[in-house]
KEDOBA-561265 format. One record per residue (C-alpha): x, y, z; residue number from 1; residue in one letter. Coordinates in steps of 0.001 Angstrom, whole numbers, plus 500000, padded with zeros to 6 digits. Example, Ala and Ser with C-alpha at 12.3 -4.5 7.8 and 13.67 -1.06 7.14 Angstrom:
BEGIN
<node><xx>512300</xx><yy>495500</yy><zz>507800</zz><pos>1</pos><code>a</code></node>
<node><xx>513670</xx><yy>498940</yy><zz>507140</zz><pos>2</pos><code>s</code></node>
This chain:
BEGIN
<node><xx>772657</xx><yy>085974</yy><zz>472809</zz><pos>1</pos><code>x</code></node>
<node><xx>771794</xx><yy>088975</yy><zz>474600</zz><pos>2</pos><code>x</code></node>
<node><xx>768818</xx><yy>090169</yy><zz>476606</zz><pos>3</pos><code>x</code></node>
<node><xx>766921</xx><yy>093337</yy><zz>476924</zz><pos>4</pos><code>x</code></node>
<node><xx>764403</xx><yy>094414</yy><zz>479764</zz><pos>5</pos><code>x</code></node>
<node><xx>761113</xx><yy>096098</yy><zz>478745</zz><pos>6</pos><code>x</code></node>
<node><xx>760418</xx><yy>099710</yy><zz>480959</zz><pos>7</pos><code>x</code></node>
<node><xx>757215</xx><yy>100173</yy><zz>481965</zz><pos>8</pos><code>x</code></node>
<node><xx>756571</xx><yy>102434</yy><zz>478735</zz><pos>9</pos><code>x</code></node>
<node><xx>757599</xx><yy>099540</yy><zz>476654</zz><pos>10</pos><code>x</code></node>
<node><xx>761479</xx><yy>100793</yy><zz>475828</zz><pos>11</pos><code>x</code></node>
<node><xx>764292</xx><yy>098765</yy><zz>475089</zz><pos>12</pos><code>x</code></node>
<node><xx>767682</xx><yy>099318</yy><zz>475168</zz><pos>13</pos><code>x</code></node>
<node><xx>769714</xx><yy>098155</yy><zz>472477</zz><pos>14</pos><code>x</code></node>
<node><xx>772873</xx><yy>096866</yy><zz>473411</zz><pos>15</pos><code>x</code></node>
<node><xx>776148</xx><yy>099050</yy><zz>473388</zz><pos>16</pos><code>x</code></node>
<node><xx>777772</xx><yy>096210</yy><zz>471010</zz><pos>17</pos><code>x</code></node>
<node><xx>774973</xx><yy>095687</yy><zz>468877</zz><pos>18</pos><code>x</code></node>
<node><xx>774524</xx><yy>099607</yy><zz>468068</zz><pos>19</pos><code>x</code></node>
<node><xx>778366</xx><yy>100001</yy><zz>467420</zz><pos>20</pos><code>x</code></node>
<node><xx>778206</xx><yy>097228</yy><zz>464861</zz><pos>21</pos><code>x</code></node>
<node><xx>775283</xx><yy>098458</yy><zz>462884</zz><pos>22</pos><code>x</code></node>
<node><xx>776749</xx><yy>101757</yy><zz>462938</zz><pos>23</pos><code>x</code></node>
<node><xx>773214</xx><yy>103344</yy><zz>464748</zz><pos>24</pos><code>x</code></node>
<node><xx>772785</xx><yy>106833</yy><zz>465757</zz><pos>25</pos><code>x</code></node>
<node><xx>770572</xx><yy>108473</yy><zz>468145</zz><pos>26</pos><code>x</code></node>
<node><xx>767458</xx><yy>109700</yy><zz>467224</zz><pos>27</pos><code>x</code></node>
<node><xx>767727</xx><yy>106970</yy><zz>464028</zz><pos>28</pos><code>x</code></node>
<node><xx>764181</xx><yy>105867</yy><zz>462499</zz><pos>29</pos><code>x</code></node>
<node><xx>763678</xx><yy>101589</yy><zz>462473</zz><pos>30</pos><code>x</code></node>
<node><xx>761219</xx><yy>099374</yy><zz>460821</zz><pos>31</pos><code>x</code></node>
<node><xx>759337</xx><yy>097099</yy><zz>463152</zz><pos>32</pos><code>x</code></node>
<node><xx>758352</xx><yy>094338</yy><zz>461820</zz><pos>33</pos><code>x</code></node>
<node><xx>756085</xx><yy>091372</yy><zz>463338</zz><pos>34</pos><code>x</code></node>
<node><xx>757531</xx><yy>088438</yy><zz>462237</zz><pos>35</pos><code>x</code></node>
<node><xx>755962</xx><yy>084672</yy><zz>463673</zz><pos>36</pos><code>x</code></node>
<node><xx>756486</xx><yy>084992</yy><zz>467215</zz><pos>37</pos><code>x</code></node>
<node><xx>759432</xx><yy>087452</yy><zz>467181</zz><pos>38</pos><code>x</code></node>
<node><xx>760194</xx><yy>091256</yy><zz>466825</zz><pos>39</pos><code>x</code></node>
<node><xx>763081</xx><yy>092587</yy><zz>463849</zz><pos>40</pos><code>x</code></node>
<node><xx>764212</xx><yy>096087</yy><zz>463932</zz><pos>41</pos><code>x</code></node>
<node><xx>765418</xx><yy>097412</yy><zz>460585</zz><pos>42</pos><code>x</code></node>
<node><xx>767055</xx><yy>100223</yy><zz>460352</zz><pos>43</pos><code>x</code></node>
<node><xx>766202</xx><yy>102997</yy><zz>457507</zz><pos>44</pos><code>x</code></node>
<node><xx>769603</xx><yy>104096</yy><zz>455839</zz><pos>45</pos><code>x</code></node>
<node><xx>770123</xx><yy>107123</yy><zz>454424</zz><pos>46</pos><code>x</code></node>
<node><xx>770168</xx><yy>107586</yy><zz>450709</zz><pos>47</pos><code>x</code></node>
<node><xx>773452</xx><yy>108753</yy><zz>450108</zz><pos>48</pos><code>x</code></node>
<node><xx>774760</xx><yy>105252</yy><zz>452148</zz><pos>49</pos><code>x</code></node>
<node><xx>773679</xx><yy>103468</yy><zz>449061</zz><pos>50</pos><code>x</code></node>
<node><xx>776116</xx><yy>105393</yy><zz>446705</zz><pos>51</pos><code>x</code></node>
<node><xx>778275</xx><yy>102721</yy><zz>444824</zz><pos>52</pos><code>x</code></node>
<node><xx>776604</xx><yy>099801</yy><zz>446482</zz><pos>53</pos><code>x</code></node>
<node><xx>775786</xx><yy>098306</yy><zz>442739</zz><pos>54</pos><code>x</code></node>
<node><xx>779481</xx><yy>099293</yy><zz>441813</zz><pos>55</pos><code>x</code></node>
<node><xx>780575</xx><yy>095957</yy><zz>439737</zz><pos>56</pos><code>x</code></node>
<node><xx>777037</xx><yy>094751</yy><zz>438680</zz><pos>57</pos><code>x</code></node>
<node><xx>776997</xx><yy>093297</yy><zz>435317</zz><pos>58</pos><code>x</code></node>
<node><xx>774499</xx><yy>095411</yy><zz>433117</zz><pos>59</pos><code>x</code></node>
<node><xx>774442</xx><yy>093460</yy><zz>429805</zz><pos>60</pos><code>x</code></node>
<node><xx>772127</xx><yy>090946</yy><zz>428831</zz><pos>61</pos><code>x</code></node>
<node><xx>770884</xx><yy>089247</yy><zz>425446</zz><pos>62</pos><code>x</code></node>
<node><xx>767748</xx><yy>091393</yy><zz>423786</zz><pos>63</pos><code>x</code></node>
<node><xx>765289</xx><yy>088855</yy><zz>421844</zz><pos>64</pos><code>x</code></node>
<node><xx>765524</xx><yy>089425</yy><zz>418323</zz><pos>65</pos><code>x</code></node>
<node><xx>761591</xx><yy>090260</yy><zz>418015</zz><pos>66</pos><code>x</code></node>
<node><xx>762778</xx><yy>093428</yy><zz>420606</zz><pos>67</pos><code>x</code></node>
<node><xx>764439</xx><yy>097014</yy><zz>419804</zz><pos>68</pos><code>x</code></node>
């Protein structure tokens, strides 16, 4: 586990091996989210990341006879 220091204007750091393995990038935009007694950082992804991500999905599925 790793630990981060809060500055006096409330900054973190996140560490070097953490932001290589999420692939992060300066000036990136994160979620902050509140959870129980504990602070997540999400990070927004650009739109075009998500090209092919449902690649392989299986789209069919039974129609009730009563339907179109």
């Amino acid at each position: 586990m790793l630990t981060v220091k809060v500055s006096p204007k409330f900054q973190v750091v996140i560490p070097k091996e953490i932001r290589e393995s999420l692939h992060l990038l300066p000036g990136q935009r994160m979620q902050v989210v509140q959870y129980e007694n504990r602070i997540e950082l999400i990070p927004e992804r650009d739109v075009s990341e998500l090209e092919g991500f449902l690649q392989g999905i299986n789209t069919e599925f039974k129609r009730e006879k009563d339907r179109l």
